[in-house]
C-alpha positions as CSV (number, residue, x, y, z in Angstrom):
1,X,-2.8,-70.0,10.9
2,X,-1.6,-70.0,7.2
3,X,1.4,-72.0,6.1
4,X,3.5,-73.6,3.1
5,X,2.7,-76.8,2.5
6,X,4.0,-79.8,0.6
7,X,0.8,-81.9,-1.0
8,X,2.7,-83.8,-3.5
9,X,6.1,-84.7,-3.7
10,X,8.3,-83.3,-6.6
11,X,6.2,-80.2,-7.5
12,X,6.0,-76.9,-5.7
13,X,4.5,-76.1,-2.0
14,X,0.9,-74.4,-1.7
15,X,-0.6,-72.1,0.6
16,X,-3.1,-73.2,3.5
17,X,-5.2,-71.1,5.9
18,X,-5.7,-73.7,9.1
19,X,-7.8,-73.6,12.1
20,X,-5.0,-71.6,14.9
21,X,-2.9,-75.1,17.0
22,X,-4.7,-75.8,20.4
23,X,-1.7,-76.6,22.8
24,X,-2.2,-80.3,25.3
25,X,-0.1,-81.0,28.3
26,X,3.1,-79.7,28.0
27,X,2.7,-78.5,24.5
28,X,3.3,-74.6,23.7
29,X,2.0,-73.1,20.8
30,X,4.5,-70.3,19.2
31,X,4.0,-67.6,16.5
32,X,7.2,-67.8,13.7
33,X,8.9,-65.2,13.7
34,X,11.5,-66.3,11.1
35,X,11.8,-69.8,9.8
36,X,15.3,-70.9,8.2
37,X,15.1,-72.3,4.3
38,X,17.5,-75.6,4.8
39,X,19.3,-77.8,1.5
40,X,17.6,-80.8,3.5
41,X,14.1,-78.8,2.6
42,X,14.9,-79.6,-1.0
43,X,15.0,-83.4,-0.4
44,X,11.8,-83.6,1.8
45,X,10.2,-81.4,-1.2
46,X,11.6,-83.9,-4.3
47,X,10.6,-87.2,-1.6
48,X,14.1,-88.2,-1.3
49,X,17.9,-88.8,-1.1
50,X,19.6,-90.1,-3.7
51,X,21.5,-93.6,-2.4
52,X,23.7,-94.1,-5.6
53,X,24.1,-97.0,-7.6
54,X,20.2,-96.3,-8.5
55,X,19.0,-96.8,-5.4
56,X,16.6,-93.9,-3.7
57,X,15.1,-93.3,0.0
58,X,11.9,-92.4,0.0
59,X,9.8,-90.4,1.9
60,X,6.4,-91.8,0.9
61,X,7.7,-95.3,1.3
62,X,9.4,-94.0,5.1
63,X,5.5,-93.2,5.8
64,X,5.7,-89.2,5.1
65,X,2.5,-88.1,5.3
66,X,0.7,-84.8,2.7
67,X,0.0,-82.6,3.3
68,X,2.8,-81.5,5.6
69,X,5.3,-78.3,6.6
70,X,8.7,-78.0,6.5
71,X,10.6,-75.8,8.7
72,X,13.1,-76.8,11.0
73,X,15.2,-73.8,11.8
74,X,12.1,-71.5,14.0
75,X,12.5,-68.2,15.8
76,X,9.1,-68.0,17.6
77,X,7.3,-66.3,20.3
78,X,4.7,-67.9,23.2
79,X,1.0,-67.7,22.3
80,X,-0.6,-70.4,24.0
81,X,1.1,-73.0,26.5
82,X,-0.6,-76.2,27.8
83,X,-1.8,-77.3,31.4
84,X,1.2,-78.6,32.2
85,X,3.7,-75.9,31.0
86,X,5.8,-74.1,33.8
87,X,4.0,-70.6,35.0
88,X,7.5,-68.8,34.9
89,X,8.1,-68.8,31.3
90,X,8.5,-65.5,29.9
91,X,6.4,-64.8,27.1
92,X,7.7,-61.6,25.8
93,X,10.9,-63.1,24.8
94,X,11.7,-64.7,21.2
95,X,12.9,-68.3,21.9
96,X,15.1,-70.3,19.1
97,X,13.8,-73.7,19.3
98,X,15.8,-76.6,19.2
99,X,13.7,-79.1,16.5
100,X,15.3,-82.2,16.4
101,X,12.9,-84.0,19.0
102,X,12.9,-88.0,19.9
103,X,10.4,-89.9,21.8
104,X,11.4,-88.6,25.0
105,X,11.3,-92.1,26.9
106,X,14.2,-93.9,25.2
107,X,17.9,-94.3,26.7
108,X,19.1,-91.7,24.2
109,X,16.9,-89.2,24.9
110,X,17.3,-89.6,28.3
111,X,20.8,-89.0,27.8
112,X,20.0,-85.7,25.6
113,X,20.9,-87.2,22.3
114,X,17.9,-87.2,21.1
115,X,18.2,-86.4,17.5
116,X,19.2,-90.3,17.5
117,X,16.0,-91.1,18.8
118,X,14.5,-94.2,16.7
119,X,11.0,-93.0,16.4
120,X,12.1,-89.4,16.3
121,X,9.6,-86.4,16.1
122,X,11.8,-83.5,14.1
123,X,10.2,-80.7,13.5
124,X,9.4,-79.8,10.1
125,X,10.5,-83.6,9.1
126,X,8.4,-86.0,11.1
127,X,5.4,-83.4,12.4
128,X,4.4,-80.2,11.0
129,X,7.5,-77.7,11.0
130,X,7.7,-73.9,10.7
131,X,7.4,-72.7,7.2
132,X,3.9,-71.8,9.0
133,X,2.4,-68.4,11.2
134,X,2.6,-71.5,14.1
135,X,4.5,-74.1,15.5
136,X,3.6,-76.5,17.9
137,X,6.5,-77.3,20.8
138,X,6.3,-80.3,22.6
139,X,8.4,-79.1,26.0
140,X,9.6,-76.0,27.3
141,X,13.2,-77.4,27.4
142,X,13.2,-77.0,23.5
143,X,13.3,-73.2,23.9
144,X,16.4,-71.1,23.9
145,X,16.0,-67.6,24.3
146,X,18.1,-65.6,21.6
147,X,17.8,-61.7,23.9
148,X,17.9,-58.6,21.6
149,X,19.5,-61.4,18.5
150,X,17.5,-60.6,15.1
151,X,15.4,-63.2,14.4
152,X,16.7,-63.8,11.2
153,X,20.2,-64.5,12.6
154,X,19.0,-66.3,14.9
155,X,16.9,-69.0,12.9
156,X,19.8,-70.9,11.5
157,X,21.4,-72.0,14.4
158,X,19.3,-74.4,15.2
159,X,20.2,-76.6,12.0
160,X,23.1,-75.2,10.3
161,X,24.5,-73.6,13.4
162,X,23.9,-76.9,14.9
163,X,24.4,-79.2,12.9
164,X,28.4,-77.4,11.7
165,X,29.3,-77.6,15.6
166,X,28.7,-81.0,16.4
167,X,30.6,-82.0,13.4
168,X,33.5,-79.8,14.3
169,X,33.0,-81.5,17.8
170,X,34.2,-84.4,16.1
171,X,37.7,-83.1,15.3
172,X,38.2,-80.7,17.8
173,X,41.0,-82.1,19.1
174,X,42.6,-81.3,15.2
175,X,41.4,-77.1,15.2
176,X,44.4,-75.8,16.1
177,X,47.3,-78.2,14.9
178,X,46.3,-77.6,11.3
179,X,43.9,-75.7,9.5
180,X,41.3,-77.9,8.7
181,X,39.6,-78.7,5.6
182,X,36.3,-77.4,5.0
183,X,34.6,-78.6,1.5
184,X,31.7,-76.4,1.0
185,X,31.0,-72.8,1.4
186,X,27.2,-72.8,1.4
187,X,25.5,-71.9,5.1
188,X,26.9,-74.7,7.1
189,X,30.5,-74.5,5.7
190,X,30.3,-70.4,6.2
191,X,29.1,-70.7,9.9
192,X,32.2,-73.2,10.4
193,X,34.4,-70.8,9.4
194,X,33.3,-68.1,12.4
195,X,33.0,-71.6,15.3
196,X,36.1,-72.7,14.4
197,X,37.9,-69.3,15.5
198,X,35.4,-69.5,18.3
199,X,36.4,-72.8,19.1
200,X,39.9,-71.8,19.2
201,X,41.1,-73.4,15.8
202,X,43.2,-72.2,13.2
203,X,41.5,-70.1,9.9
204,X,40.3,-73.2,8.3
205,X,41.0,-73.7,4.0
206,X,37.9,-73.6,2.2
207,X,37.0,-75.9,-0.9
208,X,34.0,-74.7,-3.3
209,X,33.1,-74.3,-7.1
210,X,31.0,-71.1,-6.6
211,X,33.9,-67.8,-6.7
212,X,30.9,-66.2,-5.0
213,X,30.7,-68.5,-2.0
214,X,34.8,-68.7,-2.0
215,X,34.8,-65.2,-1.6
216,X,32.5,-65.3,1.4
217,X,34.3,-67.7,2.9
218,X,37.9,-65.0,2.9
219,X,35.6,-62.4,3.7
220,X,34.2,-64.5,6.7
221,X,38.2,-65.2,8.0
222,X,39.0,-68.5,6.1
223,X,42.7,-69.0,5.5
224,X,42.1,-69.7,1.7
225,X,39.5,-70.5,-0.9
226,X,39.9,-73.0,-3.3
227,X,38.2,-74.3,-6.2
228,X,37.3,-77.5,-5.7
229,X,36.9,-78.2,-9.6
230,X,40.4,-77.2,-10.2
231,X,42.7,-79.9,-11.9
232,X,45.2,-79.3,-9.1
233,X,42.2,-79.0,-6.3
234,X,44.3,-81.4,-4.0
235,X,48.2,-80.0,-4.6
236,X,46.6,-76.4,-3.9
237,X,44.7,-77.9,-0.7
238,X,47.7,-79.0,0.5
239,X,49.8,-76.3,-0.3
240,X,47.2,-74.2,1.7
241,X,47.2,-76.2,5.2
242,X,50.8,-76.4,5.1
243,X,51.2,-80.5,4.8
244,X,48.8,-83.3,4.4
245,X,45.4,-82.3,6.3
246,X,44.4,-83.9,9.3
247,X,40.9,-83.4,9.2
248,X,38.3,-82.6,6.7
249,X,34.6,-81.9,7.4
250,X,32.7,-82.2,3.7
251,X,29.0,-79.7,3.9
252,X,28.2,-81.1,0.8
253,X,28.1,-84.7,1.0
254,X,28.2,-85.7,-2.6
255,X,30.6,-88.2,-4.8
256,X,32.7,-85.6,-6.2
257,X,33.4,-84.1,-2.7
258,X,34.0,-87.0,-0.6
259,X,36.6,-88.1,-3.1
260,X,38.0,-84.7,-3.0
261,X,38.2,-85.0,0.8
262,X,39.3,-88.6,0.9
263,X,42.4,-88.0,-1.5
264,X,43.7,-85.2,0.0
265,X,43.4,-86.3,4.1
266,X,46.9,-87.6,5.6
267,X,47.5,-90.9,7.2
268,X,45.7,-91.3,10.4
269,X,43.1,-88.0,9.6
270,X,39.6,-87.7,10.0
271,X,36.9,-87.0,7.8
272,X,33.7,-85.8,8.9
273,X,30.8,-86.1,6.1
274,X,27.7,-83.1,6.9
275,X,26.0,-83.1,3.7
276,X,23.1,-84.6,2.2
277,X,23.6,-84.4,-1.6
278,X,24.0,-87.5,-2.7
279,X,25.5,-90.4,-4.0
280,X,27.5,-93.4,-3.1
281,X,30.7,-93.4,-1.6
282,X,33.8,-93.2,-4.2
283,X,37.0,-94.1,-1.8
284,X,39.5,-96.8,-2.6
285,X,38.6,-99.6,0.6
286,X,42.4,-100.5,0.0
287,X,43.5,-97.0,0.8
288,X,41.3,-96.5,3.8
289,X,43.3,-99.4,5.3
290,X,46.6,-98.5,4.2
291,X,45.9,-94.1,5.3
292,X,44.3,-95.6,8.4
293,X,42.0,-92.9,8.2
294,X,38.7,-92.3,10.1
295,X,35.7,-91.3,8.2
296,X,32.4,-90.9,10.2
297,X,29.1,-89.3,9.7
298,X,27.2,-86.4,11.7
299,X,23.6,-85.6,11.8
300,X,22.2,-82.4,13.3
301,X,23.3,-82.4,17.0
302,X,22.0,-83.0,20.5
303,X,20.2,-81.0,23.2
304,X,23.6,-80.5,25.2
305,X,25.6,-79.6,22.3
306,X,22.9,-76.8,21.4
307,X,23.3,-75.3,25.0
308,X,27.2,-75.4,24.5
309,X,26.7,-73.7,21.0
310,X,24.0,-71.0,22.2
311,X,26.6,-69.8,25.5
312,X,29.5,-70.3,22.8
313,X,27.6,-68.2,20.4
314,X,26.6,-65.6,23.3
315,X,30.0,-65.3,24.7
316,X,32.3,-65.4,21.6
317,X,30.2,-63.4,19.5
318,X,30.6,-65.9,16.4
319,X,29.5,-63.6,13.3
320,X,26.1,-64.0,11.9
321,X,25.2,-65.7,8.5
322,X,24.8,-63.6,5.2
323,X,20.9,-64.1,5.4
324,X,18.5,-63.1,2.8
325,X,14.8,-63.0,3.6
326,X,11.7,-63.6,1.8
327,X,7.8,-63.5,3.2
328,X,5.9,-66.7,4.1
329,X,4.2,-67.0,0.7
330,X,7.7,-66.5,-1.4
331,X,8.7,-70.0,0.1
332,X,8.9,-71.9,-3.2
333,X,10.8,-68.3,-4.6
334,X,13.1,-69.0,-1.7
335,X,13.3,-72.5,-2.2
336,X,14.0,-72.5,-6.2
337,X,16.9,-70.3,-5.2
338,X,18.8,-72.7,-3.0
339,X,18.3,-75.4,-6.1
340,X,19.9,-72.5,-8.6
341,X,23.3,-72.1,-5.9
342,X,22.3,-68.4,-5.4
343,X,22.1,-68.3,-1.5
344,X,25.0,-66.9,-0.3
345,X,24.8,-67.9,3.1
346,X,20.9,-68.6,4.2
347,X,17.7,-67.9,2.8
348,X,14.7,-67.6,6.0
349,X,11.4,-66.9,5.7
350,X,9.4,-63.8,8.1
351,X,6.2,-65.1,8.5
């Protein structure tokens, strides 16, 4: 097998040739067929988040061991399946895998939520991921089958597909009284725009700095694109939902965006925060009090919500992603683009 891999933290990933995975139990060993290039990549690449006030989680300190592969969006095909694998599964068919794998054992796995699993097993995070020409699955339950869906389309469902429905899970109940707020334009934020018609809501308002992203946002049905460096970034947010928004789900996750969010919800809103960037957070603890606002994290989603997404994507038809590709060995190419801001939509790699 030959993959992508990170040997030290902070510089770029290099090429190995490895001996092909040998599958145990109910292990199945697929061939990648397209692997999705996440913005959480970029952290695991650097060795960290950035905490604010100074303060840094680490990877090497978390017990990240090099050399290892990224890759947690996989659209793969069965090569080799353990003992203890099923007989009936069908190995002509491309499976998107769901990655976000726990222990198995634990009350929240047993109760499908297991990318809350304390000693969790990701893929591409905590064991070997997909940026690789194999992947090793640790149960047949983690495969979806994605029918005559490209590949490529396919692959970023299973993070920012994902991870953008469970957090508009959170505010459901919101999607169609008023458009909701939706800071960040990047992959996540332009796969919420298509679930939250699919989900029934109203054309959400947009909030980005890129004019390129905003415009793929209108093009993808959002009610309005704003910039979210604008002096008058919150009058023209609310202008756009019509009144004081109830909800806002923030893809970015960083200082300058969660203070955008936090200014502009209503009194008794919600605030959903996605995104990884960076930081610490900026609100006024007086005004959270006196707004009586709810602000709450997400993180990926579980194994139920995928199946919802996969039969919502199936039977809505919710648009694909504006995807670019690269090969296997243009990783770091791919990679170095995300850090520049000139992804529109998602970069994945065709092994």
């Amino acid at each position: 097998m030959h993959c992508q891999c990170v040997v030290k933290f902070g510089t770029p990933l290099v090429p190995e040739d490895r001996e092909d995975m040998v599958p145990e139990g109910s292990e199945i060993i697929m061939d990648v067929l397209a692997a999705g290039v996440c913005h959480s990549d970029l952290h695991i690449r650097d060795g960290g988040y950035d905490l604010g006030h100074g303060e840094r989680l680490s990877f090497e300190e978390r017990g990240m061991h090099l050399p290892h592969i990224m890759g947690h969006e996989p659209v793969a095909r069965i090569a080799r399946v353990g003992p203890d694998v099923p007989g009936d599964l069908n190995r002509d068919a491309n499976y998107l895998v769901y990655p976000w794998n726990g222990c198995g054992d634990c009350d929240l796995c047993r109760e499908g939520k297991e990318n809350f699993c304390a000693t969790p097993r990701f893929l591409g995070v905590h064991v070997d991921g997909a940026y690789s020409t194999q992947v090793r699955v640790p149960h047949e339950r983690y495969l979806f089958p994605i029918g005559d869906m490209a590949p490529e389309h396919a692959a970023p469902l299973a993070c920012s597909g994902l991870t953008t429905y469970s957090a508009l899970k959170k505010v459901e109940h919101l999607l169609d009284r008023t458009p909701a707020v939706l800071i960040g334009a990047g992959g996540l934020g332009l796969m919420a725009v298509g679930l939250v018609k699919a989900m029934g809501g109203l054309p959400p308002v947009v909030v980005d700095i890129d004019p390129a992203k905003r415009q793929a946002a209108l093009d993808a049905g959002a009610a309005a694109a704003i910039d979210g460096a604008a002096l008058d970034a919150q009058d023209q947010i609310t202008k756009a939902v019509g009144k004081t928004p109830e909800a806002v789900v923030d893809f970015v996750g960083a200082e300058a965006t969660t203070k955008l969010g936090f200014e502009c919800l209503g009194k008794d809103g919600t605030m959903v925060v996605v995104g990884l960037f960076g930081g610490a957070s900026p609100w006024q603890l007086v005004m959270i009090a006196i707004k009586s606002v709810t602000i709450r994290g997400s993180y990926m989603g579980s194994l139920p919500e995928f199946r919802e997404l996969m039969e919502l994507v199936t039977s809505k038809s919710v648009p694909s992603l504006p995807t670019i590709t690269f090969d296997l060995d243009s990783a770091n190419a791919a990679l170095d683009r995300l850090v520049e801001g000139k992804i529109v939509g998602r970069a994945v790699l065709m092994p």
